[in-house]
LOZATOR-479491 format. One line per 3 residues: number of its first residue (from 1); their letters; for each residue x, y, z of C-alpha. Coordinates in pm, 1 decimal, always signed. Example, Ala and Ser with C-alpha at 12.3 -4.5 7.8 and 13.67 -1.06 7.14 Angstrom:
1> AS> +1230.0:-450.0:+780.0; +1367.0:-106.0:+714.0
END
This chain:
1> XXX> +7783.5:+9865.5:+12067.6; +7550.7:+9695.5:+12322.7; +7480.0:+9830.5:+12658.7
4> XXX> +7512.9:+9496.4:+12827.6; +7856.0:+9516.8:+12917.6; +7908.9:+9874.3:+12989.7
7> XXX> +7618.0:+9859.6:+13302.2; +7784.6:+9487.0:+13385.3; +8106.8:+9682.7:+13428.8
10> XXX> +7911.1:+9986.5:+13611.1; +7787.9:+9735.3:+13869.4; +8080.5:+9609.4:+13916.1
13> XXX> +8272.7:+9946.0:+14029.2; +8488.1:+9998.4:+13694.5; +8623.6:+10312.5:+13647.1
16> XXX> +8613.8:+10511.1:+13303.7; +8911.8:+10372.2:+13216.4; +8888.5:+10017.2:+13265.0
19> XXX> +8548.3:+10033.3:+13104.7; +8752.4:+10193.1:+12766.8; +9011.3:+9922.6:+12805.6
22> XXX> +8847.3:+9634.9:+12835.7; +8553.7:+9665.2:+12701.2; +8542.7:+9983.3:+12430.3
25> XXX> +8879.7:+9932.5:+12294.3; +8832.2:+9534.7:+12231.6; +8460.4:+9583.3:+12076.5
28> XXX> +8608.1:+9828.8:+11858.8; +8960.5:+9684.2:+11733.9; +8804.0:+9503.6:+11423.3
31> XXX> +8643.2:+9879.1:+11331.9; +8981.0:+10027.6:+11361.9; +9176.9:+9759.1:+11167.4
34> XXX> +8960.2:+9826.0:+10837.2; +8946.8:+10187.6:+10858.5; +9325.4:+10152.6:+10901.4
37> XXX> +9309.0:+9882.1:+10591.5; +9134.9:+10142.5:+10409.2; +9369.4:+10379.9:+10457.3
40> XXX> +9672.8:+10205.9:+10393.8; +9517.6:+10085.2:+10063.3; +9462.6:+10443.8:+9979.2
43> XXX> +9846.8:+10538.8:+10073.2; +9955.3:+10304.5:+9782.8; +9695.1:+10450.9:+9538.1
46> XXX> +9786.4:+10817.1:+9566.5; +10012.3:+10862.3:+9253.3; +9784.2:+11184.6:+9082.4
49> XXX> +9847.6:+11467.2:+9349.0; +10210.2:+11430.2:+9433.2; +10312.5:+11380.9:+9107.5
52> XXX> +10065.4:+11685.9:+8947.7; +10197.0:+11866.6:+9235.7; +10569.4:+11834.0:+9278.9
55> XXX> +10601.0:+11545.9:+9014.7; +10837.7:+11376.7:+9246.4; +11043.0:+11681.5:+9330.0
58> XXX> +11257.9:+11904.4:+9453.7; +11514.8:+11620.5:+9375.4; +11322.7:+11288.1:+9543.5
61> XXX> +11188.2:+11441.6:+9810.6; +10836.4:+11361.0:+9745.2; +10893.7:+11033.8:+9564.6
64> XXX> +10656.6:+10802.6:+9634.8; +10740.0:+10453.1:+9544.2; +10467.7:+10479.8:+9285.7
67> XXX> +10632.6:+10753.9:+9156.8; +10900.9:+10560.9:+9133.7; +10774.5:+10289.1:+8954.9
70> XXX> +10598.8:+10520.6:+8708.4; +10944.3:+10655.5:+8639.7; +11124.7:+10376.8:+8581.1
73> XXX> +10857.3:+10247.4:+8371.0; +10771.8:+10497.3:+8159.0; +11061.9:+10764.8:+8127.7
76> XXX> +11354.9:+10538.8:+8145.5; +11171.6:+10250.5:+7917.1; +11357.1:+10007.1:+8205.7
79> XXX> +11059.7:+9770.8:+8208.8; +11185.9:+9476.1:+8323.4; +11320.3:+9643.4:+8689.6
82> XXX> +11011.5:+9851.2:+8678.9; +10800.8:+9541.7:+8623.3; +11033.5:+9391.3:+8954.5
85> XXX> +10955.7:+9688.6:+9111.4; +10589.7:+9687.8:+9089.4; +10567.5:+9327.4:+9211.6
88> XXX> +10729.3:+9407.0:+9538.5; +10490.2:+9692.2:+9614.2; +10203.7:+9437.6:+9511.0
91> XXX> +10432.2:+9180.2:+9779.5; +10412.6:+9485.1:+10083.6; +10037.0:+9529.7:+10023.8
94> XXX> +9996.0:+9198.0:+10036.5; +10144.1:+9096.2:+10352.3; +10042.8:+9392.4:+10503.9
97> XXX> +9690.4:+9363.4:+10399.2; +9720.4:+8994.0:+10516.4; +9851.2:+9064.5:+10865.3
100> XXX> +9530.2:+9289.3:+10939.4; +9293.2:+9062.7:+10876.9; +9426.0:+8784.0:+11092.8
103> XXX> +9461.1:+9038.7:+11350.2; +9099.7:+9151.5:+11264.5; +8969.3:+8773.2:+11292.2
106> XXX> +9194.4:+8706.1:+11613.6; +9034.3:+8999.6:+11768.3; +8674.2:+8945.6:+11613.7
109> XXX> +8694.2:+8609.9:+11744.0; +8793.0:+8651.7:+12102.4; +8524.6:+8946.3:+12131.3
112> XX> +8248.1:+8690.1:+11981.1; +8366.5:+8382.5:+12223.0
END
């Protein structure tokens, strides 16, 4: 991060906590949007270790919708709702995915202007 604005806001008499507000926080919002990204992304990939580990179970407690997709794929042969099913969770990724980066590029913009 550069200096620039952190002795700017020194001279000026900020306190610790104005400096982290308005000018940590903003500088690193696009930094915290893709880690969160990442992470999200990664939420909708785990499928292996819940379902080696419980395998969706006791009853659904540890169902993931992935699980649930796998299962109604692939054990109950029901491929047309588990086709349906798949497409929303694409859909949620999607939009969710979407919404980040215009908040990324909102907030990368206004920190660049």
């Amino acid at each position: 991060m550069p200096r620039e604005p952190f002795e700017a806001a020194e001279v000026e008499g900020a306190n610790r906590w104005q400096i982290f507000r308005h000018i940590t926080f903003p500088l690193l919002q696009p930094i915290i949007i893709v880690g969160f990204l990442l992470r999200l992304t990664d939420s909708f990939k785990i499928f292996d270790q819940i379902f080696i580990m419980t395998g969706g179970g006791p009853g659904a407690s540890t169902e993931l919708a992935t699980i649930f997709a796998y299962k109604v794929n692939f054990v109950s042969w029901n491929l047309g709702y588990g086709s349906a099913v798949v497409a929303v969770l694409f859909l949620i990724s999607f939009i969710l995915t979407f919404v980040l980066l215009k908040l990324m590029t909102r907030f990368t913009r206004g920190a660049v202007a």
